[in-house]
Each structure stands twice: as structure tokens, then as C-alpha cells.
C-alpha positions as CSV (number, residue, x, y, z in Angstrom):
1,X,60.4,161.5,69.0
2,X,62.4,164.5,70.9
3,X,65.9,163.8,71.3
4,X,67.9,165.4,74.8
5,X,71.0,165.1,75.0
6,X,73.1,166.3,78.6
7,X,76.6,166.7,78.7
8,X,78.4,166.3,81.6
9,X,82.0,166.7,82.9
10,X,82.2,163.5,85.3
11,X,79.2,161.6,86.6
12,X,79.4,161.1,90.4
13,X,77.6,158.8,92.6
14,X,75.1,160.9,93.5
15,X,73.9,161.9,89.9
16,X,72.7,157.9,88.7
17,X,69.3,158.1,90.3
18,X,68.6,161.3,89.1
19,X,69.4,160.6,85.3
20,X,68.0,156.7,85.6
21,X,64.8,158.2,86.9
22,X,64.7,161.4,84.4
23,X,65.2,158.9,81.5
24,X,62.1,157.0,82.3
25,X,60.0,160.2,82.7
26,X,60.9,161.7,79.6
27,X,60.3,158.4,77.9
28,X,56.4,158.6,78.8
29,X,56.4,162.0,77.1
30,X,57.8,160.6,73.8
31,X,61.3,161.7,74.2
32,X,64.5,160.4,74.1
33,X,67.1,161.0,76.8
34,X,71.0,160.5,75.6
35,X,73.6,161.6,78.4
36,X,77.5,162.4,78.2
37,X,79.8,162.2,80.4
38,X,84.3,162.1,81.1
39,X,86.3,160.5,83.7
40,X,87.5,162.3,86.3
41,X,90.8,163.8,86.7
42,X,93.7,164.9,88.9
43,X,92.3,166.0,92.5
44,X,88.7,165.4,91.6
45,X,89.7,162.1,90.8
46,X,91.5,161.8,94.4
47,X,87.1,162.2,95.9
48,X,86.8,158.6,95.0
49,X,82.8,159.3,94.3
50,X,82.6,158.3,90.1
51,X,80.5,155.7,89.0
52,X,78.8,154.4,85.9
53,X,75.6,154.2,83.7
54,X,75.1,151.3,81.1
55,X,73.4,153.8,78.8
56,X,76.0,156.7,79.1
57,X,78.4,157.5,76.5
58,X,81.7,157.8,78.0
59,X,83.7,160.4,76.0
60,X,88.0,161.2,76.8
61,X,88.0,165.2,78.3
62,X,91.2,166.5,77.6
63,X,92.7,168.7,79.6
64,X,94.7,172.5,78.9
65,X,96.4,174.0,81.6
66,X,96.8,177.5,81.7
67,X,98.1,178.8,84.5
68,X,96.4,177.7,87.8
69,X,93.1,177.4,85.2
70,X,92.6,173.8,83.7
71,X,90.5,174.0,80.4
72,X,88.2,171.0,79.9
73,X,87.2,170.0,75.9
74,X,85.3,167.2,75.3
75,X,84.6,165.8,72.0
76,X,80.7,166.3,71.3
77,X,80.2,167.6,68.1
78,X,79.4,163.6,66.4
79,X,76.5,163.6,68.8
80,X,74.5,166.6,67.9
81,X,73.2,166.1,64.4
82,X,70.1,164.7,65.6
83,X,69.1,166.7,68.9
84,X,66.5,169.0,69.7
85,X,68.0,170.4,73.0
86,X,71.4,170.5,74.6
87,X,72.0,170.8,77.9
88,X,75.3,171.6,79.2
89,X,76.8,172.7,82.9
90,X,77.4,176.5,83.1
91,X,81.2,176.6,83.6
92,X,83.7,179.1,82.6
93,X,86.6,176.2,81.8
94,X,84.5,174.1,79.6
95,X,86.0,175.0,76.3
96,X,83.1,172.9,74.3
97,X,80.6,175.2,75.5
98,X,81.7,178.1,73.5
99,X,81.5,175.7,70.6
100,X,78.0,174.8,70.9
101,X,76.8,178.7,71.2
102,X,78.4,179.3,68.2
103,X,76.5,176.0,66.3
104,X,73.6,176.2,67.8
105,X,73.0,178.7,65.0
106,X,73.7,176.6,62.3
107,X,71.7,173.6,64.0
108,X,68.1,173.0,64.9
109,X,69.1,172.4,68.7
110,X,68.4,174.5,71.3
111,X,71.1,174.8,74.1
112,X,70.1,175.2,77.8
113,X,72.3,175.6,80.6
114,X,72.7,173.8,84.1
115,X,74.1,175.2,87.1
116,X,75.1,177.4,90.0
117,X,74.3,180.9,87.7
118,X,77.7,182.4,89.5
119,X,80.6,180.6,91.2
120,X,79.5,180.6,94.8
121,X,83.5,179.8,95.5
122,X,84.3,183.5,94.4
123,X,83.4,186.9,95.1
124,X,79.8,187.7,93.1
125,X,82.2,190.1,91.2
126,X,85.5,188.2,91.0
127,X,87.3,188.5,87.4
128,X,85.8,184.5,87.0
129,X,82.0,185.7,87.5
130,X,81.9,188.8,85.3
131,X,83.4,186.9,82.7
132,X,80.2,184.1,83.2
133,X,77.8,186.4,83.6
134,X,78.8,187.6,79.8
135,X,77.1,184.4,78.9
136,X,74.6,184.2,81.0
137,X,71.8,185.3,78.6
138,X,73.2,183.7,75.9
139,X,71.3,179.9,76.4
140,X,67.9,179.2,75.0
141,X,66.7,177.9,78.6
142,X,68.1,178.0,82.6
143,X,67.8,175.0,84.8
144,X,68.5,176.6,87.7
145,X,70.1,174.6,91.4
146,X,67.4,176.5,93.4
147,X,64.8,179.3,94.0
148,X,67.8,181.4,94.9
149,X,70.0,180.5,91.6
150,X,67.1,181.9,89.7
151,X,66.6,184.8,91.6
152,X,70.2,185.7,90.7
153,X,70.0,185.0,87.1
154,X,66.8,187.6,86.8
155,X,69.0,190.3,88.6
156,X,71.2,189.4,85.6
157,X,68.4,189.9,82.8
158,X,67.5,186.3,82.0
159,X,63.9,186.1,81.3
160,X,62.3,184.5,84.3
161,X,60.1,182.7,81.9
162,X,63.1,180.9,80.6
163,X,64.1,179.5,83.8
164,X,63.7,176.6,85.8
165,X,63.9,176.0,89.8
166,X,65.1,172.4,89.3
167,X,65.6,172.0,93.4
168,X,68.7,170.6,93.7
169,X,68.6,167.2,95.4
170,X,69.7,163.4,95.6
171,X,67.9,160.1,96.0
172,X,67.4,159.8,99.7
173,X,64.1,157.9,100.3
174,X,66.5,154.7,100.2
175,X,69.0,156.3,102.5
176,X,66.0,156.8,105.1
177,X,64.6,153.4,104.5
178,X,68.6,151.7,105.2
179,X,68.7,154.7,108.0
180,X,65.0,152.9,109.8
181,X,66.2,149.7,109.0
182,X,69.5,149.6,111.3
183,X,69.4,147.0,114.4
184,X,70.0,148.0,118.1
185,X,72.5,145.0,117.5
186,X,74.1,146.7,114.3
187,X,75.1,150.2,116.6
188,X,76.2,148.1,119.7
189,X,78.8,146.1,117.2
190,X,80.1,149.4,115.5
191,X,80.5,151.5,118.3
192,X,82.2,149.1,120.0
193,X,84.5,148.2,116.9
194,X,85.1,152.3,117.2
195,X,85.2,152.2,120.9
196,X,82.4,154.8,121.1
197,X,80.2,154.7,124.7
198,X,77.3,156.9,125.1
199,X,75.8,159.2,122.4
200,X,78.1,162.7,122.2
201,X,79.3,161.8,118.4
202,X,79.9,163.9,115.6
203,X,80.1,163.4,111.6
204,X,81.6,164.9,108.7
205,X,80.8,163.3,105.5
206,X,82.3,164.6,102.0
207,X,85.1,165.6,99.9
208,X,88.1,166.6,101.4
209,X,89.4,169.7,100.3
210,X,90.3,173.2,101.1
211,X,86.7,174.9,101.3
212,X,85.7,172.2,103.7
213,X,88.2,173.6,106.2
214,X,89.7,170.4,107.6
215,X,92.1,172.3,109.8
216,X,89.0,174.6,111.3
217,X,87.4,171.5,111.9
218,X,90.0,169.6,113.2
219,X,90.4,172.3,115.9
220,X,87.1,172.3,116.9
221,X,87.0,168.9,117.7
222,X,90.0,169.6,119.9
223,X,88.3,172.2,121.8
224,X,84.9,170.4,121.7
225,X,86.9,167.2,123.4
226,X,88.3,169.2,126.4
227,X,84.7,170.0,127.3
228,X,83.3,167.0,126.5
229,X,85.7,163.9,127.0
230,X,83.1,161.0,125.4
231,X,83.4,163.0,122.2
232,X,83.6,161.4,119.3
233,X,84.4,162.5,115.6
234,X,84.0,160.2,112.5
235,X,85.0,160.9,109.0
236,X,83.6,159.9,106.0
237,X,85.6,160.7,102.0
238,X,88.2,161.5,100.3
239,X,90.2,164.1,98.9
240,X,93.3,166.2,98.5
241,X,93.2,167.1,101.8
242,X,92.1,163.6,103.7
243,X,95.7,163.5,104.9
244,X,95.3,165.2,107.5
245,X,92.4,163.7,109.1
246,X,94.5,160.5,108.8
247,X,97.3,161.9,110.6
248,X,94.5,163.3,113.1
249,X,93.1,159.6,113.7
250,X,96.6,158.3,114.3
251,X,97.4,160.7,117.0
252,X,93.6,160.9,118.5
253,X,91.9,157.6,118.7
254,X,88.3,159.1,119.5
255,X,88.7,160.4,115.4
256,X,88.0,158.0,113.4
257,X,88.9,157.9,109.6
258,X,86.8,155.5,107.4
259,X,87.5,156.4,104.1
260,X,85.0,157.4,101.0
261,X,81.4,155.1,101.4
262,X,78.6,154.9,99.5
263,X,74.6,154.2,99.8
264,X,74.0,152.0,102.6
265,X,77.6,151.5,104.2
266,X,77.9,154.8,104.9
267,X,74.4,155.3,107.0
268,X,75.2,153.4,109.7
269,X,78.1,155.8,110.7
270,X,75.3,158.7,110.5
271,X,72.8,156.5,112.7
272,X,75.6,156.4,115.5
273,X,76.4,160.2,115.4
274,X,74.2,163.1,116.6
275,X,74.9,166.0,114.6
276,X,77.1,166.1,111.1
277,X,79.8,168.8,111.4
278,X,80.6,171.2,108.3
279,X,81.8,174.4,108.8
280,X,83.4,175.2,105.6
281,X,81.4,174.9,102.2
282,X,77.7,173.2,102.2
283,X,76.2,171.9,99.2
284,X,74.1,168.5,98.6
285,X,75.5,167.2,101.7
286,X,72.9,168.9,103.7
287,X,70.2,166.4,102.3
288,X,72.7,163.7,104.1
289,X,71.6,165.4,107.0
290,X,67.5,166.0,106.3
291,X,67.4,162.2,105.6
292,X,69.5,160.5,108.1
293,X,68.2,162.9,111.1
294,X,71.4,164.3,112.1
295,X,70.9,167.5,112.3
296,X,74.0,170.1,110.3
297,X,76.4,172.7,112.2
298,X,77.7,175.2,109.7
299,X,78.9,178.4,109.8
300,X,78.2,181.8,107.6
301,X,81.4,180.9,105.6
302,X,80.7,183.3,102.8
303,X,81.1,180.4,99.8
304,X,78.9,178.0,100.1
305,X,76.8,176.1,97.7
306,X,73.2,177.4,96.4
307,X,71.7,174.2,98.8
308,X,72.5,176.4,102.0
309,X,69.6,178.0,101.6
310,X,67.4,175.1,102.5
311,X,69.0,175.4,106.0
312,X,66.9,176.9,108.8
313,X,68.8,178.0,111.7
314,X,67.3,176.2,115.0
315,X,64.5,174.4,112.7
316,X,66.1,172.3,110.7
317,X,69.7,172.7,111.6
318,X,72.2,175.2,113.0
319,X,74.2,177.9,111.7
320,X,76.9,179.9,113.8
321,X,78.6,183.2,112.9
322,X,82.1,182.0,111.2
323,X,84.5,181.8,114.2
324,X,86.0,179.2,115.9
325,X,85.0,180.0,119.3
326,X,81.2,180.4,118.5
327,X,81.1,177.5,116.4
328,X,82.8,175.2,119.0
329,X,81.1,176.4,121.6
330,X,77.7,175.6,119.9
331,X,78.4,172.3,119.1
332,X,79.1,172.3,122.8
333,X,75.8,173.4,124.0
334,X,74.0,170.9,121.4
335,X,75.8,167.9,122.3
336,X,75.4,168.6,126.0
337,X,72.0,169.7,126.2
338,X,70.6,167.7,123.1
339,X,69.7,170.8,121.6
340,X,69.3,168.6,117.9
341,X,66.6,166.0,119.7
342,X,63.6,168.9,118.6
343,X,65.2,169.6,114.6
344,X,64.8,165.9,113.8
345,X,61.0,165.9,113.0
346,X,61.9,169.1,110.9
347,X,64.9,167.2,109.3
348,X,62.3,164.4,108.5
349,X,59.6,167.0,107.1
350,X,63.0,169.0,105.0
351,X,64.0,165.2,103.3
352,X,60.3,165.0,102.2
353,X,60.4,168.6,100.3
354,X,63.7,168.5,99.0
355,X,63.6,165.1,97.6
356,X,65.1,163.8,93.7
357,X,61.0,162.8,92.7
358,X,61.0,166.7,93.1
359,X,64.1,167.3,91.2
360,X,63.0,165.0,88.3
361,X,59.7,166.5,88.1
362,X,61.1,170.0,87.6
363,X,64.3,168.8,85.6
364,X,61.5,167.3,83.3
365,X,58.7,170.6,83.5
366,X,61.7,172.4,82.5
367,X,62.5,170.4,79.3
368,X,59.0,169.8,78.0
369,X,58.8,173.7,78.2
370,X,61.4,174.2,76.6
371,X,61.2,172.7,73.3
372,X,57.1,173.6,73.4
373,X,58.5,177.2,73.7
């Protein structure tokens, strides 16, 4: 039997399907998944969004500051005697990643690499991604976040056959199944519990933190309001910055603060808006959108996640040029003129293609590959 091991820094909510589900396919295929993972700390603990697997080894990161730079090592090195691949995330400040490049030659494992290729939060040649891309050919294997991630790691010399598309995703066939399966009754009681009338509601949903431009938000929803007086805005998360849309609700009772929710508690609040509003960075949270048919509205902020790039403007969501007036004014002219009513079927039709069955199927391709390589 093949032995995989994946190391991780945290495991969030939205990770448990996909390793559950990986596990059992690998198993039919004679190999044995083992996954790694630390608890979260300092503002990523602050998202609220950790959770647990029974067959996980929890391991203690510990934590080097340097700087503004926190260095993360985690202690690995018992569990690799036995492993034919090791699969580790592709970040700059994980000091046990060094470690395994180095005894990977002195072991019989390979070492593969999970991740963004660059960081998407930077400049493509910041002082952070030229010292990554130093790296970057030095893994046995690529599982890549998307078509575009790979793309980017051929321009950077990694063999394209050493690289897998994994298609980023999450598990939401149950989020569309709870999405179906909320009563007329169900929206009548929260919206009056919100005090929402009529249907000219908006969503965010996600961490709260400086690259999800609460403030540029905020405003908007101020602007959006004078034109529109039965808007509504919920919030949905947590974060360093969820402060200040607390401080907003107090002041504003048409935004509404709900706090970090999970799975099926936090659908209804999407079945009761129209459109979900994100402006600053996009990642997996577009897949909220595909599955519970409310439609994005982002903007060409210039760091966002690999997963943007399943975003069609005007098919299966909206895009606006980054500025607040066009971006306001756009959510304007959807809300009034229920421009997101024809995107819905292609939301449907985009949950479908970029779904975790997908994921797992490539996560897995990738591996059998890999050590048949």
C-alpha cells in the first residue's frame, strides 16, 4: 500500500469534505491517506472558520516573528519514514518546507506542492514572489488551484507534465440541496426578525480583513441606500476587521451583522438576498454565489484569488472597473432593474462545473500520476 501524507497549516471548514471524500477515493486505489494539520493563530484565529477531523493528526505550529513576517515550523519529521509522497502548501513562511527539500534526498518520498504558484496579494514581482518562484521547480509534482495557476507555473519552467489543474472548489451540492429546501414560511420569519420588506438585499459573506475592503463596502452601501431606501445589507464572518461592520449595524439598522455561520445556517441569509457583494479580494467565496444563486459584484481589484477567473462578467456574475462610483452605481442598476434574475441559470450551470467531486477527481489523477511517474 502507497502512503500520502498532506500537511497543512490550519484546517478550515471548508477543507473537511474535500479530505473526507479524497481519503475514500484513494482508498479504492490501494493507498493510504494521512493528513496534518496546526491550530490557528493570532488574526486567522479571530475568522472563527477551524474545525476538526477524527483522523487528522493535530501537530503544535510554532510561531517566529521576524519583523512584520511570522515564520510557521511544524514538527513533521516523525511522520515521514514511511511515505511515498508529501504534499505540502507552497508558502514562503513555512520554515518546514525547506526542511523536507533538503530530505527528500535522503528519503524515498516524493514532495509535491499545493497552491496559488505566486502570492496573488502581491505584485507578480514583489521581493515575496521572486523569492517563491526560486522554488518553484524545485517539487517532484504541482497541484495547481486552477487552469490559470498552471499556466503561470509553465511561464516559470515547471514541466507541464508535472502539474495538476486540481479546480479549486468546496462541497456545495448540500449547500444547494439546504438552499431548495427553504420554506416560503422560513424567509417570511427572518426577514421580519431583520425587518427586511420587499426583495432589494445584499450579502457579504467571509473573513473580515483588510483585502476585503470593509470601508469600500461600507460606503457603497451608503450610496446604494440613498438611491434605493428598501436596501438592505447582511453580513456574514469574522475577522480583524468585523468591528466595523458592528459599529455600522449599530448606527444603520438596515445592516445587519450576524456573525461567522456555517453549512446550513448561513444559507438562509443568501436565500433572502439578491446579489452577494465583494469588492475587495475573491477567492472560494464565489462558489457561495454559483450554488446559492446569488449572483457576485466585484471589482478589477488587482489581488484577488486564482478562483476569479471562474467569474464571467454579465453570465455568471458581474465585474465593475475598481471605483466606487461605478461599482455603486452597478449594484444600483441590478437591484433596480433585476439585472441578476437572467445569471441565475448560469450560476446553477457554474456550481455544477466547479464542484469538490471535480476537485477530488483531479486532487486524486494528480497523485496516482505522480508516484506512477
Amino acid at each position: 500500500m502507497k502512503k500520502v501524507l498532506i500537511i497543512q497549516n490550519i484546517l478550515p471548514h471548508y477543507r473537511k469534505d474535500f479530505f473526507d471524500r479524497l481519503k475514500n477515493e484513494l482508498t479504492t486505489h490501494n493507498i493510504e491517506l494521512e493528513f496534518l494539520h496546526g491550530i490557528a493563530h493570532g488574526t486567522t484565529a479571530l475568522k472563527k472558520d477551524e474545525c476538526k477531523i477524527e483522523w487528522a493528526h493535530i501537530i503544535k505550529n510554532r510561531y517566529l516573528k521576524i519583523g512584520k513576517k511570522e515564520l510557521i515550523w511544524q514538527p513533521i519529521l516523525k511522520y515521514l519514514n514511511d511515505k511515498d509522497l508529501v504534499i505540502v502548501e507552497a508558502a514562503n513562511l513555512n520554515i518546514s518546507n525547506y526542511i523536507l527539500l533538503i530530505t527528500r534526498y535522503f528519503s524515498k518520498y516524493k514532495l509535491a506542492a499545493w497552491g496559488h504558484g505566486r502570492n496573488f496579494k502581491e505584485a507578480e514581482d514583489s521581493i515575496s514572489n521572486r523569492f517563491k518562484y526560486l522554488f518553484i521547480n524545485k517539487f517532484d509534482w504541482w497541484f495547481a488551484y486552477t487552469k490559470g495557476v498552471k499556466d503561470l507555473l509553465i511561464t516559470k519552467g515547471v514541466n507541464e507534465n508535472k502539474i495538476t489543474d486540481v479546480q479549486n472548489a468546496i462541497e456545495t451540492t448540500n449547500l444547494s440541496k439546504f438552499y431548495s429546501e427553504i420554506s416560503e414560511v422560513e424567509i417570511i420569519e427572518l426577514k421580519n426578525e431583520l425587518g427586511i420588506k420587499g426583495s432589494k438585499t445584499a450579502i457579504f459573506c467571509g473573513g473580515m480583513y483588510a483585502n476585503k475592503r470593509l470601508d469600500f463596502l461600507l460606503e457603497t452601501c451608503l450610496r446604494v441606500k440613498k438611491e434605493i431606501p428598501e436596501f438592505h445589507m447582511i453580513f456574514v464572518g469574522a475577522g480583524l476587521e468585523s468591528h466595523k461592520i458592528q459599529e455600522a449595524s449599530k448606527k444603520n439598522n438596515w445592516i445587519h451583522y450576524v456573525g461567522p455561520k456555517f453549512s446550513k445556517d448561513r444559507v438562509k441569509y443568501f436565500k433572502i438576498s439578491s446579489i452577494q457583494l465583494m469588492p475587495g479580494i475573491v477567492g472560494l467565496g464565489i462558489l457561495d454565489s454559483f450554488a446559492l444563486e446569488t449572483p457576485i459584484v466585484t471589482t478589477t481589484f488587482p489581488y484577488h484569488s486564482p478562483e476569479i477567473e471562474y467569474l464571467e462578467n454579465g453570465i455568471n456574475g458581474f465585474k465593475t472597473n475598481n471605483n466606487l462610483t461605478e461599482y455603486s452605481d452597478t449594484i444600483i442598476d441590478i437591484l433596480n432593474n433585476e439585472r441578476h434574475l437572467d445569471i441565475i441559470q448560469n450560476c446553477r450551470s457554474s456550481a455544477k462545473k466547479y464542484s469538490i467531486d471535480n476537485m477530488v477527481n483531479n486532487f486524486k489523477i494528480g497523485i496516482l500520476n505522480c508516484l506512477n511517474g
